[in-house]
TIMI-2910 file (N, C-alpha, C, CB; in pm, 1 decimal, decimal comma, always signed):
<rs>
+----------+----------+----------+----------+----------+----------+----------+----------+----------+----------+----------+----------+------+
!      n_x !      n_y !      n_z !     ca_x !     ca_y !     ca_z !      c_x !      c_y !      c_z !     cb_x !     cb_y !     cb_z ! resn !
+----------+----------+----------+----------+----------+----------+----------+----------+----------+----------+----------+----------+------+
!  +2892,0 !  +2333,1 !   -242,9 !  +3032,1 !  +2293,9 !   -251,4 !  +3052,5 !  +2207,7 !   -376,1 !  +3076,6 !  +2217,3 !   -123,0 !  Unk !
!  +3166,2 !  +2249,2 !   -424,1 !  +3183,6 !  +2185,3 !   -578,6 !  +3301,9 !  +2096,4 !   -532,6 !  +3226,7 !  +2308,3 !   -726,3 !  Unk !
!  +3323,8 !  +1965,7 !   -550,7 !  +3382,5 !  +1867,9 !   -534,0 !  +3528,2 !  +1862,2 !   -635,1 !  +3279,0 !  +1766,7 !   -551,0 !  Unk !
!  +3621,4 !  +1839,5 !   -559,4 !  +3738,0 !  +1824,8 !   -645,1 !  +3787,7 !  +1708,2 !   -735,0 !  +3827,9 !  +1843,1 !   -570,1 !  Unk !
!  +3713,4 !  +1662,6 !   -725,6 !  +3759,4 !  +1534,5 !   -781,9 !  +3572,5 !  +1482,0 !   -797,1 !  +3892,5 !  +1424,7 !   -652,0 !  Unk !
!  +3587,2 !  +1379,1 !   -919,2 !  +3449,4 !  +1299,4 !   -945,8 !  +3530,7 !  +1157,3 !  -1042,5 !  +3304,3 !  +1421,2 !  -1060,4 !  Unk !
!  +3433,9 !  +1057,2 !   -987,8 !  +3469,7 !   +960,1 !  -1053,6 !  +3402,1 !   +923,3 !  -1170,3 !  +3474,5 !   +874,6 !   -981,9 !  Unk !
!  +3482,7 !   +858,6 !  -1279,2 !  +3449,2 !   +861,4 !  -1397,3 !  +3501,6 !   +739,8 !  -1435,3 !  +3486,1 !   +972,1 !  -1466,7 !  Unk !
!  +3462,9 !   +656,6 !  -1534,7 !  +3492,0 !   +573,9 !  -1622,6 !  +3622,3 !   +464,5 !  -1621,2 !  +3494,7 !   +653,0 !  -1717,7 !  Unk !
!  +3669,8 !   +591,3 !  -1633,1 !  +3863,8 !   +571,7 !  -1653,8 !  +3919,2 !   +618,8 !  -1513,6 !  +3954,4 !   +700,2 !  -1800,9 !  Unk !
!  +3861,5 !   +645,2 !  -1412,2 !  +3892,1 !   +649,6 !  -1304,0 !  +3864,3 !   +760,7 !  -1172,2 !  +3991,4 !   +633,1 !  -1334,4 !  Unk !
!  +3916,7 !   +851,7 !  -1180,7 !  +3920,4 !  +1012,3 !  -1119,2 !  +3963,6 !  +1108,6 !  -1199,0 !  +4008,2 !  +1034,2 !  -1002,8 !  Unk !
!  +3858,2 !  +1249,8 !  -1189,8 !  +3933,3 !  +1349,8 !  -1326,1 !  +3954,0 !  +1451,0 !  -1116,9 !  +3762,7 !  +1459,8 !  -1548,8 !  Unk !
!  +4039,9 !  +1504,5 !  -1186,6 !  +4071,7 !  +1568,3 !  -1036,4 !  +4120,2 !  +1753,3 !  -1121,9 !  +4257,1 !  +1446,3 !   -921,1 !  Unk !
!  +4030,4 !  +1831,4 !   -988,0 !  +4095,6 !  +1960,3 !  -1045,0 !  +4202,3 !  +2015,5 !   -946,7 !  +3982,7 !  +2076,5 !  -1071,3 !  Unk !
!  +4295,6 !  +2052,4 !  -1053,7 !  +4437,9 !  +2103,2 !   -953,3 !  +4460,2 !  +2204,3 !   -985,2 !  +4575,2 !  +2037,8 !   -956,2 !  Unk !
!  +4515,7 !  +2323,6 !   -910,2 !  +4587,2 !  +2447,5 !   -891,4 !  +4732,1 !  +2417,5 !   -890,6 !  +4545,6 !  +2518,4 !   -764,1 !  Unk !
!  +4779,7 !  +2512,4 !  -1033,4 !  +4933,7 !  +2429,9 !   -990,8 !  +5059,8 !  +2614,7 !   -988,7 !  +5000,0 !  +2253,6 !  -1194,3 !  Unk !
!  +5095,3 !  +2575,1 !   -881,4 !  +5220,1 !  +2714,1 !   -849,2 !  +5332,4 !  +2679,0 !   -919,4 !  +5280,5 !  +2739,8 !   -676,4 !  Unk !
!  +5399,6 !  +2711,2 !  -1043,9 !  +5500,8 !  +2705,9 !  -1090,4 !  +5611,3 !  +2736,1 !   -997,4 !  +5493,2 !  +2771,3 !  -1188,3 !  Unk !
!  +5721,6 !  +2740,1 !  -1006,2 !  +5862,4 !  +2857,5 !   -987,1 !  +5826,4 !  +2864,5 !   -830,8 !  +5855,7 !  +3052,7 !  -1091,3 !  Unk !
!  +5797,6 !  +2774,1 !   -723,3 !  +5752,0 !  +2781,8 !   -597,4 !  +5898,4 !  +2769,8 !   -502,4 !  +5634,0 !  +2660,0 !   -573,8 !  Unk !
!  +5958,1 !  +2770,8 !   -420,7 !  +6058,6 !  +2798,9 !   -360,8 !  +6068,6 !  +2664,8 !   -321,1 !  +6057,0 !  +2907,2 !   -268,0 !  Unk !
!  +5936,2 !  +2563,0 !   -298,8 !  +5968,3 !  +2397,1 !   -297,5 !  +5867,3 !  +2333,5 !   -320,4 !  +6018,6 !  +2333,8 !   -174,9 !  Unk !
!  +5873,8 !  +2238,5 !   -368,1 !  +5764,7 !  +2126,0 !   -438,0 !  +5690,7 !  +2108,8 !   -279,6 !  +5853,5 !  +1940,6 !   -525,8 !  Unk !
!  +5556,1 !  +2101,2 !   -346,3 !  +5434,4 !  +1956,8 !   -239,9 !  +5343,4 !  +2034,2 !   -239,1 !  +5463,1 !  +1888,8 !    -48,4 !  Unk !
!  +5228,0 !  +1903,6 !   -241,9 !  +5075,0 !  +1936,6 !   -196,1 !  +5021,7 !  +2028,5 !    -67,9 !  +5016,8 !  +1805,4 !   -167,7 !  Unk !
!  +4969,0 !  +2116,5 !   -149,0 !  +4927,9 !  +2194,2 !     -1,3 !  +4792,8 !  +2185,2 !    -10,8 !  +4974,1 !  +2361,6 !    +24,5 !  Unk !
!  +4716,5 !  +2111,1 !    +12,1 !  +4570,4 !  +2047,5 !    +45,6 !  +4460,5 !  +2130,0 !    -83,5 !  +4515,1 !  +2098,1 !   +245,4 !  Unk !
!  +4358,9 !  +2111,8 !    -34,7 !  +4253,8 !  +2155,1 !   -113,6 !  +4222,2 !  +2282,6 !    -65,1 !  +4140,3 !  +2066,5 !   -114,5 !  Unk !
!  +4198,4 !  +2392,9 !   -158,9 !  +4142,7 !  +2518,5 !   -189,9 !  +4005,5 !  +2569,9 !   -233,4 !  +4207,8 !  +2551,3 !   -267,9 !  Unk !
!  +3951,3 !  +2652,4 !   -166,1 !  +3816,9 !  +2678,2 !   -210,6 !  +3891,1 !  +2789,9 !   -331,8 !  +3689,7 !  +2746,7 !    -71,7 !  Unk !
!  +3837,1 !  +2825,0 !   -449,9 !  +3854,6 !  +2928,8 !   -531,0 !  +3706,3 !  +3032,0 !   -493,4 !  +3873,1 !  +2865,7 !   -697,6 !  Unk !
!  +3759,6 !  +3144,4 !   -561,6 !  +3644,4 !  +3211,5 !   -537,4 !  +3478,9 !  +3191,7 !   -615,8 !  +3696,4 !  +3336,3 !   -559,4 !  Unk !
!  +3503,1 !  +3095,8 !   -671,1 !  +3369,5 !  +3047,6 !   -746,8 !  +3294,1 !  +2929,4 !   -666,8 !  +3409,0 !  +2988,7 !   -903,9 !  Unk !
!  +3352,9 !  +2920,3 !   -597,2 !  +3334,9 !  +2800,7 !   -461,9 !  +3313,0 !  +2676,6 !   -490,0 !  +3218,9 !  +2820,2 !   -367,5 !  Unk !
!  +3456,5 !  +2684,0 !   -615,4 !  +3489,1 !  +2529,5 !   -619,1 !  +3577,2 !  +2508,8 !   -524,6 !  +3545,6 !  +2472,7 !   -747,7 !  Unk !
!  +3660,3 !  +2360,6 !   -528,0 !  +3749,1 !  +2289,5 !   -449,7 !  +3829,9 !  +2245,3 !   -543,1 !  +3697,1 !  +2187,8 !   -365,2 !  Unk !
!  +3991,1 !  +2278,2 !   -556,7 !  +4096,2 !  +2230,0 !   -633,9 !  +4170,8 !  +2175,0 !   -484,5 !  +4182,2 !  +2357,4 !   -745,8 !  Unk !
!  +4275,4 !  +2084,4 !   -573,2 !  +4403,7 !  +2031,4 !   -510,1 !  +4509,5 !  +2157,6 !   -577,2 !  +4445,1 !  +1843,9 !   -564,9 !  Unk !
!  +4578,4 !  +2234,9 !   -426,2 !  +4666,3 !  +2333,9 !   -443,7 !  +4787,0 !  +2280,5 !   -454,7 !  +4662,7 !  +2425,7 !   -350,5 !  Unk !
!  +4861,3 !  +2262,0 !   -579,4 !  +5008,8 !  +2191,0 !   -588,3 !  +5104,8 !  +2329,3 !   -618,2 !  +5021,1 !  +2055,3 !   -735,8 !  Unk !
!  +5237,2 !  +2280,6 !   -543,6 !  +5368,4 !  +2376,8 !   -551,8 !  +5446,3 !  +2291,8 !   -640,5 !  +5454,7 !  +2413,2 !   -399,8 !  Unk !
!  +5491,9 !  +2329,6 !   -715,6 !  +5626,6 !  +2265,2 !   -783,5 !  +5725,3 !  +2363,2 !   -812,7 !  +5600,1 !  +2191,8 !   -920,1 !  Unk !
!  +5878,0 !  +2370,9 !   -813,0 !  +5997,1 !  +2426,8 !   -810,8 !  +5993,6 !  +2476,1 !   -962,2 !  +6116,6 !  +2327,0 !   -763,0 !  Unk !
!  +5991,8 !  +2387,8 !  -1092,5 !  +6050,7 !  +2443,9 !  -1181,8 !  +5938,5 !  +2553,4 !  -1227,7 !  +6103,0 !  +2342,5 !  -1282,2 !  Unk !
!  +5983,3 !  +2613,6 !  -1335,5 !  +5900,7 !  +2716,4 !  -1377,3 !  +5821,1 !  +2637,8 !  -1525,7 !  +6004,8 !  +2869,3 !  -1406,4 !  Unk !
!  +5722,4 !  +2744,0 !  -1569,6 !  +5620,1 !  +2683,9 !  -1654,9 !  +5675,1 !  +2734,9 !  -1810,5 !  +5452,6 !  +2742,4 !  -1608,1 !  Unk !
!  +5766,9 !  +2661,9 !  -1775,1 !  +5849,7 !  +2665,1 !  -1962,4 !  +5881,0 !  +2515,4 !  -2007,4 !  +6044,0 !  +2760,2 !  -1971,5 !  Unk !
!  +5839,4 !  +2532,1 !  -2110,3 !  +5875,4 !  +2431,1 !  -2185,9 !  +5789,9 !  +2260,1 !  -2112,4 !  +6060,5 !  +2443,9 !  -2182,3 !  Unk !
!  +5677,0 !  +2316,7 !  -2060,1 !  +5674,1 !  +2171,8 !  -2008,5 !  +5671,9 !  +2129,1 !  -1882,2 !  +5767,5 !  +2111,2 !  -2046,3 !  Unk !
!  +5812,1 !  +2185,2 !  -1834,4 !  +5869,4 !  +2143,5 !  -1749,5 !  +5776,4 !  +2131,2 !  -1579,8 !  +5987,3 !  +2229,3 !  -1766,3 !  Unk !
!  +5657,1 !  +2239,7 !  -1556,1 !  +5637,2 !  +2219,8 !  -1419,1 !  +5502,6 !  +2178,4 !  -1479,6 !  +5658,6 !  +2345,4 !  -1297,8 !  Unk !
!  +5464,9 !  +2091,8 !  -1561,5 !  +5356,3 !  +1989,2 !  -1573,4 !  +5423,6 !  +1879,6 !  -1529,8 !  +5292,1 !  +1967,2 !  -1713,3 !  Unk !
!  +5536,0 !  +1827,9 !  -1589,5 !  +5606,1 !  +1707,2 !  -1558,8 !  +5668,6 !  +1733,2 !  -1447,4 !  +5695,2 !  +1659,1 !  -1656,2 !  Unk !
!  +5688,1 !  +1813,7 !  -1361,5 !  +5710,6 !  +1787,4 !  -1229,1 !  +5627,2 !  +1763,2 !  -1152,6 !  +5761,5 !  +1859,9 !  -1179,2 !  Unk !
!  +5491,7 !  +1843,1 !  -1165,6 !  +5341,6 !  +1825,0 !  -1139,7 !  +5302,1 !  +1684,9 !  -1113,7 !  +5259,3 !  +1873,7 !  -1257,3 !  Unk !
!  +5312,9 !  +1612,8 !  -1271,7 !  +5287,6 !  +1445,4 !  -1251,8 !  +5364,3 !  +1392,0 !  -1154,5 !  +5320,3 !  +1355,9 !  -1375,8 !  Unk !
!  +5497,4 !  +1396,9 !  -1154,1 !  +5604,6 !  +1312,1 !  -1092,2 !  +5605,4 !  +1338,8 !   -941,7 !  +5748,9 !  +1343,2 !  -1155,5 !  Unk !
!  +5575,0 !  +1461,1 !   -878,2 !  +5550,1 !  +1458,5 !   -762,5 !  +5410,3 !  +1397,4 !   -706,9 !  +5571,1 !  +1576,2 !   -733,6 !  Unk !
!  +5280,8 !  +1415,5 !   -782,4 !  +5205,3 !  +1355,2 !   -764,9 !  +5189,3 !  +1212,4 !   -760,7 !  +5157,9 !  +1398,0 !   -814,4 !  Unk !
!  +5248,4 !  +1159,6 !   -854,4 !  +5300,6 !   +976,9 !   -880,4 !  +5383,0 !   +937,4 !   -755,6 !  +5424,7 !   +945,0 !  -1038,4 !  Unk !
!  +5465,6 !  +1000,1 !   -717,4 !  +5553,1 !   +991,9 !   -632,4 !  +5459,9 !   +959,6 !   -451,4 !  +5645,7 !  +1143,3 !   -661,1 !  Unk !
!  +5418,0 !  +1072,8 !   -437,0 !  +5299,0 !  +1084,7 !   -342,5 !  +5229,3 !   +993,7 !   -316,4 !  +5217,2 !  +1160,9 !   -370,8 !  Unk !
!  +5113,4 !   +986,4 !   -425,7 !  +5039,7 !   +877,4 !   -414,3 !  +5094,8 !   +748,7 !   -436,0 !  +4945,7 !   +890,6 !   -486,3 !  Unk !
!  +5220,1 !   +732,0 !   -452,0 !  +5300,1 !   +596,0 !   -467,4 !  +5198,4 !   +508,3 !   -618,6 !  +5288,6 !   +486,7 !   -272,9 !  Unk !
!  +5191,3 !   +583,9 !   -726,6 !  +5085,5 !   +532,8 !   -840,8 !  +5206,7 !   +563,8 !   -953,4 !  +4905,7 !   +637,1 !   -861,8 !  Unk !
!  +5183,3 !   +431,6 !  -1056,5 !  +5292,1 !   +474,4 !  -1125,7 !  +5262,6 !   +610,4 !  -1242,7 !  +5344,2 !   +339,0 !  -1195,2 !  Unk !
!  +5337,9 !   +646,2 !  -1262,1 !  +5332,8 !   +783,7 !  -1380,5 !  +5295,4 !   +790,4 !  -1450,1 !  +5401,3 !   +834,5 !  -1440,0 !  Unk !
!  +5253,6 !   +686,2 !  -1533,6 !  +5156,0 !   +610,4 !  -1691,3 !  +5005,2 !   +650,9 !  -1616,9 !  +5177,6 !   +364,5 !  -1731,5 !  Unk !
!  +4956,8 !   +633,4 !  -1492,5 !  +4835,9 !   +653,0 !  -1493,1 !  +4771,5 !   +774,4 !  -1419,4 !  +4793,2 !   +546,4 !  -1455,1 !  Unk !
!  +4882,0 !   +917,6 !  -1468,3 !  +4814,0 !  +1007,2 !  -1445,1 !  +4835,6 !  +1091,3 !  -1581,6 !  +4846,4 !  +1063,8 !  -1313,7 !  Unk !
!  +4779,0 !  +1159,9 !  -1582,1 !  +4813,4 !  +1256,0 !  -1718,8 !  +4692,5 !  +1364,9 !  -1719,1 !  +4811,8 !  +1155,3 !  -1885,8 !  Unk !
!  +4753,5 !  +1524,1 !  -1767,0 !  +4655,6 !  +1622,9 !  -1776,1 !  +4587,3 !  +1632,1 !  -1884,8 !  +4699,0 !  +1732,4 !  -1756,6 !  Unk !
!  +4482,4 !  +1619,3 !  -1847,6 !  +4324,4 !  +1653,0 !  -1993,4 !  +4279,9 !  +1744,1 !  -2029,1 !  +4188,2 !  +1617,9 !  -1981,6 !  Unk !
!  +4315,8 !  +1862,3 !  -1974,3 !  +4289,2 !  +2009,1 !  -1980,2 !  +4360,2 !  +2100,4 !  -1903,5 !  +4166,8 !  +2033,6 !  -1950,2 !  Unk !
!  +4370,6 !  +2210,4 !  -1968,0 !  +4459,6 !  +2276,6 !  -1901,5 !  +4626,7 !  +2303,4 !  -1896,5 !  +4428,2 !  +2237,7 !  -1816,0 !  Unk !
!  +4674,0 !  +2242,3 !  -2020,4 !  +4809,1 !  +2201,3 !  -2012,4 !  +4864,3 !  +2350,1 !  -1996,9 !  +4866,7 !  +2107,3 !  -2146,6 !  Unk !
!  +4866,6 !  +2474,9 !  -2031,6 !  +4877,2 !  +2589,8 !  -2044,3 !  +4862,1 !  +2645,0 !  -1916,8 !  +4802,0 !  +2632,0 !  -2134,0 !  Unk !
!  +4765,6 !  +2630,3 !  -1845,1 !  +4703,2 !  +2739,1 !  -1734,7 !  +4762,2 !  +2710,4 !  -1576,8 !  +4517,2 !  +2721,1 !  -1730,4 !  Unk !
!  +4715,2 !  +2758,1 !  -1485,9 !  +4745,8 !  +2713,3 !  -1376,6 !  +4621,3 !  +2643,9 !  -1323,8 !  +4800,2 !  +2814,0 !  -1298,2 !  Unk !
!  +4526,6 !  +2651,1 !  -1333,6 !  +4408,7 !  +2535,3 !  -1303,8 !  +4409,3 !  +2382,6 !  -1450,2 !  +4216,1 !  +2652,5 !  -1312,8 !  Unk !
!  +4403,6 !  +2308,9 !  -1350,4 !  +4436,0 !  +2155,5 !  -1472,2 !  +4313,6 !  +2091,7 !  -1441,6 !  +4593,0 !  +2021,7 !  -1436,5 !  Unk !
!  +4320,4 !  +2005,0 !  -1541,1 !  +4260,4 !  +1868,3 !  -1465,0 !  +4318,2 !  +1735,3 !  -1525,7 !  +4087,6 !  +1858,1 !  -1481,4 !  Unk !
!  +4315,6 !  +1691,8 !  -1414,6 !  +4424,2 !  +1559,9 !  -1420,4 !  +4352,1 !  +1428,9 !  -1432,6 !  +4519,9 !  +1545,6 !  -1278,9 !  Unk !
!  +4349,7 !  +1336,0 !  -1527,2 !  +4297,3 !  +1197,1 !  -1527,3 !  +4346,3 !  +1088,5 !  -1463,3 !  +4293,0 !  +1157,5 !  -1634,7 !  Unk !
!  +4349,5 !  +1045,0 !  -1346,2 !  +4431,2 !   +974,6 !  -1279,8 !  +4332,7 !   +789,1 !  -1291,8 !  +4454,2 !  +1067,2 !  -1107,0 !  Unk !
!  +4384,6 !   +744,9 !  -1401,3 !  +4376,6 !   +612,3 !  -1408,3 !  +4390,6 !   +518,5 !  -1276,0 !  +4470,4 !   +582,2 !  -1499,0 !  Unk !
!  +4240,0 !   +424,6 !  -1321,7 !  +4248,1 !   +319,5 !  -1198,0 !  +4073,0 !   +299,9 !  -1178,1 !  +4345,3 !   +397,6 !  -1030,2 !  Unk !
!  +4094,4 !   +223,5 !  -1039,8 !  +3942,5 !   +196,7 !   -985,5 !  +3888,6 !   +361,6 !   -891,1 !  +3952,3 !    +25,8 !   -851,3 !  Unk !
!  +3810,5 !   +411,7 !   -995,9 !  +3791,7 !   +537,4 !   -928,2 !  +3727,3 !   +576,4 !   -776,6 !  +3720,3 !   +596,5 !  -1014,6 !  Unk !
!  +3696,9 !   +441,0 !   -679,8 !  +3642,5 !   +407,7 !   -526,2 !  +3764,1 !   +462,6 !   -487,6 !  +3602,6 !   +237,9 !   -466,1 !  Unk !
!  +3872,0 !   +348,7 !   -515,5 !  +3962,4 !   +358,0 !   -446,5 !  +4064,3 !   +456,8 !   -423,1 !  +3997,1 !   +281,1 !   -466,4 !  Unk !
!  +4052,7 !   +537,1 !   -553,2 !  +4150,0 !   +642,7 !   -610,0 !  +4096,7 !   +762,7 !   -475,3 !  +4111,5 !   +696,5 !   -816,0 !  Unk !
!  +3917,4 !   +779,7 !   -532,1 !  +3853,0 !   +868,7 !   -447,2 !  +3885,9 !   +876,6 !   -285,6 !  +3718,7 !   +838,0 !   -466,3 !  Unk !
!  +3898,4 !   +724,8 !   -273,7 !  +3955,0 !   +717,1 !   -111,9 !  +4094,5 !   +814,7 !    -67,7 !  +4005,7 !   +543,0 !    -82,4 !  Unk !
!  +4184,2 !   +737,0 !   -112,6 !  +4295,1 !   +755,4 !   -156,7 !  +4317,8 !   +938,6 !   -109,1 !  +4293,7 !   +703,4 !   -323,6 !  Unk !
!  +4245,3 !  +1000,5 !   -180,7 !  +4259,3 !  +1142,5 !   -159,3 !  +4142,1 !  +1165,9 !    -45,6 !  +4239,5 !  +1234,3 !   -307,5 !  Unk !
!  +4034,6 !  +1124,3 !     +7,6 !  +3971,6 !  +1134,1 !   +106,0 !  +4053,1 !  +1149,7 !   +232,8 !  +3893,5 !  +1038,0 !   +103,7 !  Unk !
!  +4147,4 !  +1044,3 !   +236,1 !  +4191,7 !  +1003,8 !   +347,2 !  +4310,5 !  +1163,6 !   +382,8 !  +4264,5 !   +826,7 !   +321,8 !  Unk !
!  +4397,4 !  +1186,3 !   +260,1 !  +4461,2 !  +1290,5 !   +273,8 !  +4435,7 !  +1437,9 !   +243,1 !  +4541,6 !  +1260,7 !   +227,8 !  Unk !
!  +4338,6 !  +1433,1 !   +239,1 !  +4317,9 !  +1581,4 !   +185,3 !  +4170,9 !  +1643,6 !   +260,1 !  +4301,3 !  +1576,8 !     -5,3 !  Unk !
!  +4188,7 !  +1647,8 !   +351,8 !  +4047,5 !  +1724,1 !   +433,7 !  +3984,2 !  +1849,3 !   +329,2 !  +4107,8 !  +1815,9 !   +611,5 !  Unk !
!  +3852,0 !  +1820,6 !   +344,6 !  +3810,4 !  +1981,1 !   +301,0 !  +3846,3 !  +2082,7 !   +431,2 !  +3619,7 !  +1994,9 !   +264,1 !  Unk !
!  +3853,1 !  +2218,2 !   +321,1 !  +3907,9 !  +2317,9 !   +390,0 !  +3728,7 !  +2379,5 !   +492,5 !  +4001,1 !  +2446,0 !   +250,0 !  Unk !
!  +3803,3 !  +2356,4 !   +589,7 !  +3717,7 !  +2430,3 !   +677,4 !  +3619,4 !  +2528,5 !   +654,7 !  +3782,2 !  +2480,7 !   +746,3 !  Unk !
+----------+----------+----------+----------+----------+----------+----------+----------+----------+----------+----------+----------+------+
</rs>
């Protein structure tokens, strides 16, 4: 099992699956892919123009985790639908943080 998240330095690099143009925003837990990693599966509404469903991406995520918006940002991936996200902070706590909400998938 490949772990979705690892702590690092600067905090948590986290890998996310992100659904553009989705009929409604929110986290729908963690995903095995077929390489038998583990992403965080995110929905967001707008579509992947101009930007726009990265920065909804952050803002629902900021929102969520109640963390302000300055301390997340994508490090790879700005283009694709698999990201990875640098989410600034004490990376224990961050790691918790998503422990607590995000069960592995069965």
């Amino acid at each position: 099992m490949t772990a979705a998240w690892r702590i690092v330095p600067e905090g948590l690099r986290l890998a996310v699956r992100l659904q553009p143009g989705a009929r409604r925003s929110g986290v729908e837990g963690l995903e095995r892919l077929a390489d038998g990693s583990l992403v965080l599966k995110v929905k967001v509404t707008p579509p992947p123009e101009e930007g726009r469903a990265n920065a909804a991406l952050l803002t629902l995520l900021a929102r969520e985790w109640k963390l302000p918006k300055r301390d997340l940002a994508i490090v790879a991936g700005q283009g694709a639908r698999n990201k990875t996200l640098l989410l600034s902070g004490e990376g224990a706590a961050l790691e918790r943080l998503l422990r607590e909400r995000y069960p592995p998938p069965g």
